[in-house]
VEXDREN-2710 file (C-alpha; in Angstrom, 1 decimal):
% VEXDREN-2710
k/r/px/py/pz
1/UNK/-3.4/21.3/-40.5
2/UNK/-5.1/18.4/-38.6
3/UNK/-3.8/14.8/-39.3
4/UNK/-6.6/12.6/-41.3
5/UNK/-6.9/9.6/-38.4
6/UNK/-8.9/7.8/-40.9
7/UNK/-6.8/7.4/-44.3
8/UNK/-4.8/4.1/-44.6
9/UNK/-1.2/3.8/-42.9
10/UNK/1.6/2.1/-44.3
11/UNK/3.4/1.1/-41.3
12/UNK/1.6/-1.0/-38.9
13/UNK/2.2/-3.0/-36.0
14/UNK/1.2/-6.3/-35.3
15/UNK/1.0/-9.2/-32.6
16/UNK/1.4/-12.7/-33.8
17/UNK/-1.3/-14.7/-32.2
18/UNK/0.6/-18.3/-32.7
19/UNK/4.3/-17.2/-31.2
20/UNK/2.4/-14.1/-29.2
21/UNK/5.4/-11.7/-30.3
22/UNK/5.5/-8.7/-31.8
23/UNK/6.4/-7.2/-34.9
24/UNK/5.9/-3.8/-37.5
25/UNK/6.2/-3.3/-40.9
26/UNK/3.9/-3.1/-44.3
27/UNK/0.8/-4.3/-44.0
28/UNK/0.2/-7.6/-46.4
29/UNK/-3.6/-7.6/-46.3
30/UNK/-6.1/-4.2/-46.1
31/UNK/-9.3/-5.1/-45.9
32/UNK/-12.5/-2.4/-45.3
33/UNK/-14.3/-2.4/-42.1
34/UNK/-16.7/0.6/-42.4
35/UNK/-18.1/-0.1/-38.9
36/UNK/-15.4/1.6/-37.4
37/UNK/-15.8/5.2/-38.3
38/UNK/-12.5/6.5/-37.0
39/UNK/-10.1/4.5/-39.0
40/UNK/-12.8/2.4/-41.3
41/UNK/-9.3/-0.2/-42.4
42/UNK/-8.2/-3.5/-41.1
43/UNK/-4.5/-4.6/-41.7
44/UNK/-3.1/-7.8/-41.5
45/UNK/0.3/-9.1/-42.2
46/UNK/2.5/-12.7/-42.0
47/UNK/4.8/-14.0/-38.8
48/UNK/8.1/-13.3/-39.7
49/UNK/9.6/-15.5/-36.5
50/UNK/6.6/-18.5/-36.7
51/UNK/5.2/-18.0/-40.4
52/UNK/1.5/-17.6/-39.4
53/UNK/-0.5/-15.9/-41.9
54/UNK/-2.6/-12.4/-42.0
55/UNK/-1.6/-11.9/-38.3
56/UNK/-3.8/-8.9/-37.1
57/UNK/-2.7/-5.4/-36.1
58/UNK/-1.9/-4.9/-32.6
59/UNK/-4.9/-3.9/-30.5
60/UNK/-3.0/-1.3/-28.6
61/UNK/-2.8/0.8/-31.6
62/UNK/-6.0/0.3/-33.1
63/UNK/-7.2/2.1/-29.5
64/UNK/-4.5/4.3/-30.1
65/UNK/-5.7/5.5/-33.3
66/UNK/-9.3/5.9/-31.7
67/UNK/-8.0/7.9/-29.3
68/UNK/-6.1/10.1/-31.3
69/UNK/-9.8/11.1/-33.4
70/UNK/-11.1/11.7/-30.4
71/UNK/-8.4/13.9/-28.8
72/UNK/-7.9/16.6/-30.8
73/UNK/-8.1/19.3/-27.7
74/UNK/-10.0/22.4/-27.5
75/UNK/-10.9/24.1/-30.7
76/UNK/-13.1/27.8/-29.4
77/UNK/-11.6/30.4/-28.2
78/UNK/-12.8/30.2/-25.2
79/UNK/-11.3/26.5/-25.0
80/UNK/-7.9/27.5/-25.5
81/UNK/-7.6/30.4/-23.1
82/UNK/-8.8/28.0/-20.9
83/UNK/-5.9/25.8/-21.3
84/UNK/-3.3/28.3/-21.5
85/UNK/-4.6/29.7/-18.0
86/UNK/-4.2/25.9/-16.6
87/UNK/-0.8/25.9/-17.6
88/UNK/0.0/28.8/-15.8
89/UNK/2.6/28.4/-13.3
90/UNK/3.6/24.6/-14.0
91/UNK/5.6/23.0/-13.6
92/UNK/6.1/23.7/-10.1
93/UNK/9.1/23.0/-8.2
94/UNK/7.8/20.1/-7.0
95/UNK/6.6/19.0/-10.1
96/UNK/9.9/19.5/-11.9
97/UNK/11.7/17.4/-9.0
98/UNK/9.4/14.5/-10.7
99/UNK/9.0/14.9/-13.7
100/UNK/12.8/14.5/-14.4
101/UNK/12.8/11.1/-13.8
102/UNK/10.5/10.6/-16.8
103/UNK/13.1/9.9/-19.1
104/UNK/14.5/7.4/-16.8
105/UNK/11.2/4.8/-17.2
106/UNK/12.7/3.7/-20.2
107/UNK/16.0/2.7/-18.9
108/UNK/18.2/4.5/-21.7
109/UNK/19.9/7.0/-19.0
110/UNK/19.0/5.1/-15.8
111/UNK/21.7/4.0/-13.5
112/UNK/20.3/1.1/-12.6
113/UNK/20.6/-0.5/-16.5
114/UNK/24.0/-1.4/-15.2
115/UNK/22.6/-3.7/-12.3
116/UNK/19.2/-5.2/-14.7
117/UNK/19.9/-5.6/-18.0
118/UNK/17.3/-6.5/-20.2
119/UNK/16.9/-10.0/-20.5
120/UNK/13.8/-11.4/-21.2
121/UNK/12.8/-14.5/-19.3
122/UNK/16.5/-14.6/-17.6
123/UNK/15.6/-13.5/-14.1
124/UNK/13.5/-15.2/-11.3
125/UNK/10.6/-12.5/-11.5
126/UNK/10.5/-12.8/-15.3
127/UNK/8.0/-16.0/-15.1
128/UNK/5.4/-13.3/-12.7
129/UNK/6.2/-10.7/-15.2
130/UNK/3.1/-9.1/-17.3
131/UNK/5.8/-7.1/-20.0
132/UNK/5.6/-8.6/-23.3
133/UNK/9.2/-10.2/-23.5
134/UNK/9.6/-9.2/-27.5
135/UNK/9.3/-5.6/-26.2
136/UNK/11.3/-5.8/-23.4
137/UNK/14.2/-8.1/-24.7
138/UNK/14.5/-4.6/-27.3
139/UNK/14.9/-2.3/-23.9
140/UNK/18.2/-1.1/-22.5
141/UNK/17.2/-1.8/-19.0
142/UNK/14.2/-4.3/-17.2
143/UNK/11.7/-1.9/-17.0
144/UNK/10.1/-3.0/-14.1
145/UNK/13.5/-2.6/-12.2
146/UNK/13.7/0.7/-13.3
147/UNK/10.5/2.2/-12.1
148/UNK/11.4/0.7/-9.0
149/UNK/14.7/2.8/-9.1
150/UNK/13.1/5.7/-9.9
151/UNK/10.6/5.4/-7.3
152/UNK/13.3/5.0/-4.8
153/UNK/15.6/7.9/-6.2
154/UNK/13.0/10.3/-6.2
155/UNK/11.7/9.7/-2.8
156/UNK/14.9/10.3/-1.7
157/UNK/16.1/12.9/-3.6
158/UNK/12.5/15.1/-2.3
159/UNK/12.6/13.3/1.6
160/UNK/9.4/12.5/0.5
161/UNK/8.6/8.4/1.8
162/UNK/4.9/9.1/0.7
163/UNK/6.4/8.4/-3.0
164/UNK/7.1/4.4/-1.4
165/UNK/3.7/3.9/-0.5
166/UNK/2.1/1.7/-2.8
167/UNK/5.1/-0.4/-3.3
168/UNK/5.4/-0.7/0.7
169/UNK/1.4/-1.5/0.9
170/UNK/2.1/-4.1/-1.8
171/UNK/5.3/-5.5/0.4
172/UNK/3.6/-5.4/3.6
173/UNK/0.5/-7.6/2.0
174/UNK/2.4/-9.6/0.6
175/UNK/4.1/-10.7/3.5
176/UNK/1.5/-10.7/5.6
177/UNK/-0.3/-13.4/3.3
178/UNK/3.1/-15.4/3.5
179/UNK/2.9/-15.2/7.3
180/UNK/-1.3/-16.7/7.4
181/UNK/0.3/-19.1/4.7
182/UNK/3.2/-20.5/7.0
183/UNK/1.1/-20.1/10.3
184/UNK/-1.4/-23.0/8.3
185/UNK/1.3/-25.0/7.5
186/UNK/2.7/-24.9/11.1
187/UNK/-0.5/-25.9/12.6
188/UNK/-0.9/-28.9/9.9
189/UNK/2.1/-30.3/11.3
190/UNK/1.9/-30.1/15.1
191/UNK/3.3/-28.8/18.0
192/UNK/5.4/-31.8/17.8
193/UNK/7.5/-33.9/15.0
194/UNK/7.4/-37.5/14.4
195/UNK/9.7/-39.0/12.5
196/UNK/11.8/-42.4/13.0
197/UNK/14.8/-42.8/14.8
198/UNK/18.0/-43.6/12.8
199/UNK/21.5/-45.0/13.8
200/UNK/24.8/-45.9/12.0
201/UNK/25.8/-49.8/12.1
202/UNK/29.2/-50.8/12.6
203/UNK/29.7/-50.2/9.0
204/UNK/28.6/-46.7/9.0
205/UNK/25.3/-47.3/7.3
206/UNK/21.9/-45.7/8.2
207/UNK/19.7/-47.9/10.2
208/UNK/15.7/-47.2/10.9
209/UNK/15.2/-48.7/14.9
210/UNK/12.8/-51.1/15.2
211/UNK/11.8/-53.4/17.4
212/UNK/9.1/-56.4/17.5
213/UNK/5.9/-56.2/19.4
214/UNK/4.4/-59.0/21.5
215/UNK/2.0/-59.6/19.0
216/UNK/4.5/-60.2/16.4
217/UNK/4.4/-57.0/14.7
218/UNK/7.5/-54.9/13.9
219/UNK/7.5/-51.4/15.4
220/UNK/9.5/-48.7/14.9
221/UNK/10.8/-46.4/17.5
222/UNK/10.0/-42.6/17.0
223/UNK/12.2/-39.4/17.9
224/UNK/9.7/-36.6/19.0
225/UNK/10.8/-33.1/18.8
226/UNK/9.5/-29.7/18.7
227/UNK/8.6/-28.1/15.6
228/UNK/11.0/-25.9/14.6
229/UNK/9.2/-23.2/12.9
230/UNK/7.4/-22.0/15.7
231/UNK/10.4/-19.7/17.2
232/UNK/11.2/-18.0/13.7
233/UNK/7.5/-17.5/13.5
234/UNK/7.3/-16.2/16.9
235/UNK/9.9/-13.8/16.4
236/UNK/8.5/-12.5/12.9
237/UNK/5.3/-11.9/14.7
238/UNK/7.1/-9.6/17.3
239/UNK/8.8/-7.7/15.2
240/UNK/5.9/-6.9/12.9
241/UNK/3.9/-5.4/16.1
242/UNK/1.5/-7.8/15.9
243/UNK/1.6/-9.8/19.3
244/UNK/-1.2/-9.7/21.8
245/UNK/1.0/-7.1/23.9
246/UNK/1.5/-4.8/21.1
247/UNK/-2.4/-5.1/20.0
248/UNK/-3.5/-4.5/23.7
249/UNK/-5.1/-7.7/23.6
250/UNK/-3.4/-8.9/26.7
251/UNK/-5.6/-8.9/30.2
252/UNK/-2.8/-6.6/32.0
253/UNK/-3.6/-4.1/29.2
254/UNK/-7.3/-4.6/30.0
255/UNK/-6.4/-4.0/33.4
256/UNK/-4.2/-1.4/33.3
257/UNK/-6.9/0.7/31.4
258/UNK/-9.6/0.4/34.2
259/UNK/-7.1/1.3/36.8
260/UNK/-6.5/4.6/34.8
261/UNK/-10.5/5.2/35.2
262/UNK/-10.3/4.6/39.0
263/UNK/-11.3/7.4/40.8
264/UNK/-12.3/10.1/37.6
265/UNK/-15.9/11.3/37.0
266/UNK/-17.1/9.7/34.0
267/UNK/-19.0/12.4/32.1
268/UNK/-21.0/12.2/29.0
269/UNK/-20.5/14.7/26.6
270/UNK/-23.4/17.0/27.0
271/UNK/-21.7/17.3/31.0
272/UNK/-18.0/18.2/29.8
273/UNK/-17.1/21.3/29.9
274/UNK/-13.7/23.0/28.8
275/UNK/-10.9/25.0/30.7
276/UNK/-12.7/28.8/29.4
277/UNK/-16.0/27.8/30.5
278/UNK/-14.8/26.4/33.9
279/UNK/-12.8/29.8/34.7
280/UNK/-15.5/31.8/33.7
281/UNK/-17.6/30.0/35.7
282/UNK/-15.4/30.6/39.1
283/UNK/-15.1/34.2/37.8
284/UNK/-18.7/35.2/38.4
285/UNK/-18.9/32.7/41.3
286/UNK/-16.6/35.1/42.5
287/UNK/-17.7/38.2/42.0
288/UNK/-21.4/37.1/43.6
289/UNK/-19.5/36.0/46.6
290/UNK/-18.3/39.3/47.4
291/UNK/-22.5/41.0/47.0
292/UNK/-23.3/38.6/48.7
293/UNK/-20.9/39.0/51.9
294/UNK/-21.8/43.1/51.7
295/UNK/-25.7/42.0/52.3
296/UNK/-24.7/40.2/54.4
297/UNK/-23.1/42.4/56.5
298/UNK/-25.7/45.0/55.7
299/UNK/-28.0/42.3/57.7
300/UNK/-26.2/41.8/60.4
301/UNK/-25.4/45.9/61.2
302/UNK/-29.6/46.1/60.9
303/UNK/-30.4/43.2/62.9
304/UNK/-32.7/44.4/65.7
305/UNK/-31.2/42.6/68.7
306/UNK/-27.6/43.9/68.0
307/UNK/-28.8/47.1/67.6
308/UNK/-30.6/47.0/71.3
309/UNK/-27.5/45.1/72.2
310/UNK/-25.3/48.1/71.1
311/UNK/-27.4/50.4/72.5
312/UNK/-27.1/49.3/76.1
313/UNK/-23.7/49.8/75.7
314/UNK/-23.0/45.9/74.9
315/UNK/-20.1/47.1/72.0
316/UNK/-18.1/48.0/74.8
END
């Protein structure tokens, strides 16, 4: 028998607005909402970590509850053997290579629980993090370390690199965006770097050189020196593929290309004609050649002169 989506539950879960952390348990407050026809009840309970009253129940499972209603599945017959014919011959092997890592998004059997242990807030990607840190300080493993691992694992347990795309695409554009962001910063500063030039006394102390103009004014005397960051960035830049060489945006390239052209037709496409075409082409040039050297040898043996010619014995 179906479940009744729409009678009261006595466990619910909850979301503290104040402390923004989660908790579960009996509900403390039920109050009627009859606009919402597929569970027509609103719960509400207190913070037990801040205190804060009639807290309401977590949004993700009021959906979840809606959802439920409205996924019951196919009810004709006609419905069902539809189903059970889509299910026919799943999983396939290639399915089954992925779908055994499902058990591993949680991080209860994953190897990598031994490297990232859950701790909430402890690492350096924690503060970029979207997981709510109640949940995940519960988990056995970091969960987004995890995925990661299994993405990596399965890729190579199938030899399959298409699995790494996303997370390469989001690598890649990332540092890309970190290159533009250092190539401003580079070009803020200058091909060159002022900054003023300091000595040790007789005493070992820092001194700033200065000297006094003729106007009276103190001046300091400068050390100029190439910016540093432009060879690092240089060589980033070649080993991404992305100098002018590797883009053929150089003028050799340029040049190189028309030289290739020199001396080749250049057709358009209605005038191309393929390899077949072209042979049968010289075929039946062929084979008219030869009629045409029979007529005219047929002319020649009937040409009037000739004949006179042989006649008067001019063959001899």
């Amino acid at each position: 028998m179906p479940k009744d989506w729409t009678a009261q539950i006595s466990h619910v879960n909850f979301r503290c607005g104040e402390c923004r952390k989660a908790f579960e348990g009996a509900p403390d407050l039920v109050e009627d909402d009859a606009d919402q026809a597929h569970h027509p009840y609103r719960y509400f309970a207190h913070c037990p970590h801040c205190g804060a009253r009639h807290q309401p129940q977590a949004s993700w499972e009021r959906a979840l509850l809606k959802a439920h209603q409205h996924s019951t599945g196919p009810k004709t017959p006609e419905g069902v053997a539809a189903v059970t014919a889509n299910l026919e011959g799943h999983p396939t092997p290639h399915e089954a290579l992925r779908t055994r890592f499902n058990a591993m998004k949680h991080g209860a059997t994953a190897r990598t629980a031994t490297y990232f242990p859950a701790k909430a807030g402890g690492y350096a990607f924690c503060a970029r993090c979207d997981v709510d840190r109640d949940w995940c300080s519960k988990q056995p493993a970091c969960v987004k370390q995890t995925e990661i691992f299994m993405l990596h694992h399965a890729a190579f347990e199938q030899r399959d690199p298409r699995v790494l795309t996303s997370i390469h695409a989001d690598m890649h554009a990332a540092l890309m965006a970190t290159l533009q962001m250092c190539i401003q910063e580079v070009l803020g500063l200058g091909v060159l770097i002022k900054a003023p030039k300091v000595e040790l006394d007789r005493e070992g102390n820092p001194v700033t050189l200065t000297y006094t103009a003729e106007d009276g004014t103190k001046k300091y005397i400068y050390n100029y020196t190439s910016n540093p960051a432009f060879k690092p960035l240089t060589e980033l830049i070649s080993r991404l593929g992305l100098s002018m060489s590797d883009l053929g945006m150089t003028v050799r390239a340029n040049d190189d290309d028309d030289e290739k052209g020199m001396g080749l037709l250049k057709l358009d496409e209605k005038d191309k004609e393929t390899l077949s075409a072209f042979g049968q082409r010289m075929l039946q040039a062929t084979e008219s050649a030869r009629g045409l050297i029979e007529q005219a040898q047929r002319a020649t043996k009937a040409d009037p002169v000739l004949v006179e010619h042989q006649a008067r014995g001019g063959d001899k």
